[in-house]
C-alpha positions in Angstrom: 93.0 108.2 68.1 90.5 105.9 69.4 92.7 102.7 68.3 96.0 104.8 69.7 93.2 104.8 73.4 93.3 101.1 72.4 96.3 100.2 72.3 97.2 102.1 75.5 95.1 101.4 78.2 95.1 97.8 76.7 98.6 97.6 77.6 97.9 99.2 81.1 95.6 96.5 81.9 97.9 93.8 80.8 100.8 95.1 83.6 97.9 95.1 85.7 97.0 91.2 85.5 99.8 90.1 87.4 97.1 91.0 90.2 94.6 88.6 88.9 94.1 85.2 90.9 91.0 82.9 89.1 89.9 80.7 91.0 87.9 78.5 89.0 90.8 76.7 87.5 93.7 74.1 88.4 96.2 76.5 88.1 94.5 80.0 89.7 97.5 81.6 89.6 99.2 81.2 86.5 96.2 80.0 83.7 93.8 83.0 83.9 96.7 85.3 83.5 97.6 84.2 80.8 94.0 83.5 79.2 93.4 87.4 79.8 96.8 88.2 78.7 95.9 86.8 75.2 92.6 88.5 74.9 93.8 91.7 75.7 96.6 91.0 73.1 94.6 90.1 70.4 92.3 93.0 71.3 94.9 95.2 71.3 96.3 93.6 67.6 93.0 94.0 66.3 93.7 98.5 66.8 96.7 98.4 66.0 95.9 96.4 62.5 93.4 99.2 61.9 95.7 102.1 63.2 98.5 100.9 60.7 95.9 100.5 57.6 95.2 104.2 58.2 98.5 105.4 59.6 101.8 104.5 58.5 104.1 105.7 60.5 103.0 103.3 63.2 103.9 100.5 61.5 107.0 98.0 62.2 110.3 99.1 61.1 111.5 95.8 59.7 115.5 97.2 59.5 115.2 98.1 63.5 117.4 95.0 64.6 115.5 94.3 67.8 112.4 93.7 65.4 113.9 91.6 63.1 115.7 89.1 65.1 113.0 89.1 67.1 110.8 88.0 64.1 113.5 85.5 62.9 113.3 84.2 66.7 109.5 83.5 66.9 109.7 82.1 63.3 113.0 79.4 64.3 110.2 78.8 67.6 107.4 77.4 65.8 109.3 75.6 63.3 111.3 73.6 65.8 107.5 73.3 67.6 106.9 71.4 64.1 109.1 69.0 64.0 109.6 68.6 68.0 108.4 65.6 69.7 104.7 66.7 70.4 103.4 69.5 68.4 100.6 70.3 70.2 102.5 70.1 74.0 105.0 72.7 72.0 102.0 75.0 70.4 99.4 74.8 73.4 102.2 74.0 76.0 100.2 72.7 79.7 97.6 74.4 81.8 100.5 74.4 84.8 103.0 76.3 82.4 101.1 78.3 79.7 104.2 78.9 77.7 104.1 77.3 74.5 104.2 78.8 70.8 101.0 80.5 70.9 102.0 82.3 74.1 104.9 83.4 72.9 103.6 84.7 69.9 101.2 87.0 72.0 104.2 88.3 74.2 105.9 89.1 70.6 102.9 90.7 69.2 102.7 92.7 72.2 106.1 93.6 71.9 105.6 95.2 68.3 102.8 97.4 69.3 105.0 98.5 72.4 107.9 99.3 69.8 105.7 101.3 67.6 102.9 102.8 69.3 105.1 103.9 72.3 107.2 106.6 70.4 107.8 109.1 72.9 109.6 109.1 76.2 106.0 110.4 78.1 104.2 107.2 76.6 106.7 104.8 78.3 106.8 106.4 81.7 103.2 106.2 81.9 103.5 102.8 81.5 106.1 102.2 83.8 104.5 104.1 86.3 101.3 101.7 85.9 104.1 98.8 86.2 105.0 100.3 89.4 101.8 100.8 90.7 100.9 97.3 90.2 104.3 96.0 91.9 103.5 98.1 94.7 99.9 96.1 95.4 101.5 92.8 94.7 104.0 93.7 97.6 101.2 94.5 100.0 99.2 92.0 98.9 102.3 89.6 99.9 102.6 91.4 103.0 99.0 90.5 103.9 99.9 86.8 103.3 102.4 87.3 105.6 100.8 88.9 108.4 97.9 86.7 107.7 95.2 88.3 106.8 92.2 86.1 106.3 90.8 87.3 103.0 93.9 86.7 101.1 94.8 83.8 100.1 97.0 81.5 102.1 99.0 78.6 100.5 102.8 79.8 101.6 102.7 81.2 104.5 106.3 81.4 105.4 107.4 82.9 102.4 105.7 85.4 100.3 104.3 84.9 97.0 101.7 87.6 96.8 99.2 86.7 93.4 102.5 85.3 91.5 102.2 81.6 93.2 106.4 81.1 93.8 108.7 83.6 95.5 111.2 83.3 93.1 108.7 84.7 90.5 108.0 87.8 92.8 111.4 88.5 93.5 111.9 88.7 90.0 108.8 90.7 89.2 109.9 93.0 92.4 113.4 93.2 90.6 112.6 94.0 87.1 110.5 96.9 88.9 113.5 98.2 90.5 115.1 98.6 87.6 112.1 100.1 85.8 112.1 102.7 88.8 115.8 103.1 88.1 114.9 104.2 84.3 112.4 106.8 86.2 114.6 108.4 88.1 117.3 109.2 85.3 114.4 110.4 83.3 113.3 112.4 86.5 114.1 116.1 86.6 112.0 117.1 90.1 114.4 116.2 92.7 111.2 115.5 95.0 109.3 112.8 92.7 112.8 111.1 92.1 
C-alpha cells in the first residue's frame, strides 16, 4: 500500500511540475522541469520495483502491444544514440532541449507504472482531474502575464506562455487537457459535474 501511495501521488506531482519555473538556471523554464521530472521518476521506479517483488499482478504485461512496441521503441532509441554522430549530445541531449535518451527513458518508465499501477477507471480520473487542475493555474498564471501582473514573470508579453516558455507549447498543453476533460465527461454520470 505504502509503495501503491508512492507511486500515486508521485505521479500527481509530476503533472503538477509543469507549474515549476527555476530560476537559477539558463533555461528556467524547461531544465528544472525536467531535472524534477526525473527524480520523481526514479523515485517513483524505486516503489514500484518493490511493489512488483511483492505483488505480481502489478507487473508489466509484456504481450499488451502498447508495452511491447513501446519497449522495442526505446531499445531501437538508444541504439541509434550509439552509433549516431555524438553519443553523449544523443544520451544527455542540451540544457535548452532536455530530450535526449535518458529523458526518454524516464517518460517510458513512467509510462509502465501508469499502465500497471492505474488499473481502474477511478485511479485515472484522479489523475486527470489533478491534470486539469494544474492546466487551470497555468491558464491564470498566463492570464496574469497578460494583464501584467508584476510578480509573474514577464518575458512575452503579447502573447501568453504562462510557466511553459513558448505559446505553441501551451496551446498544446491547453489542448491535450481538452481532450482529457473530453474523457471526463463521457465517464461522467452527474449531469451537473459534466
Amino acid at each position: 500500500k505504502i509503495c501503491l501511495v508512492v507511486i500515486r501521488w508521485g505521479s500527481y506531482l509530476i503533472l503538477f511540475l509543469a507549474l515549476l519555473v527555476y530560476r537559477e538556471t539558463l533555461y528556467p523554464y524547461i531544465f528544472g522541469k525536467i531535472i524534477f521530472f526525473r527524480i520523481l521518476v526514479e523515485i517513483i521506479f524505486a516503489a514500484y520495483i518493490f511493489l512488483i517483488v511483492y505483488d505480481k499482478r502489478y507487473r508489466p504485461n509484456w504481450r499488451n502491444p502498447l508495452i511491447f512496441f513501446s519497449a522495442i521503441f526505446v531499445t531501437i532509441l538508444f541504439i541509434t544514440s550509439l552509433f549516431g554522430v555524438d553519443f553523449s549530445r544523443s544520451f544527455w541531449s542540451t540544457q535548452e532541449r532536455m530530450t535526449g535518451v535518458l529523458t526518454i527513458v524516464h517518460f517510458w518508465l513512467w509510462f509502465l507504472i501508469l499502465t500497471t499501477t492505474f488499473n481502474i477507471r477511478r485511479d485515472w480520473r484522479k489523475l486527470i482531474w489533478a491534470s486539469l487542475i494544474c492546466c487551470f493555474l497555468v491558464g491564470l498564471y498566463g492570464l496574469g502575464q497578460k494583464f501584467g501582473w508584476k510578480f509573474m514573470l514577464k518575458d512575452n508579453v503579447s502573447q501568453l506562455s504562462s510557466t511553459l516558455v513558448n505559446p505553441i507549447f501551451l496551446a498544446v498543453y491547453a489542448m491535450m487537457n481538452v481532450f482529457l476533460s473530453g474523457i471526463l465527461i463521457c465517464w461522467t454520470k452527474n449531469s451537473w459535474l459534466k
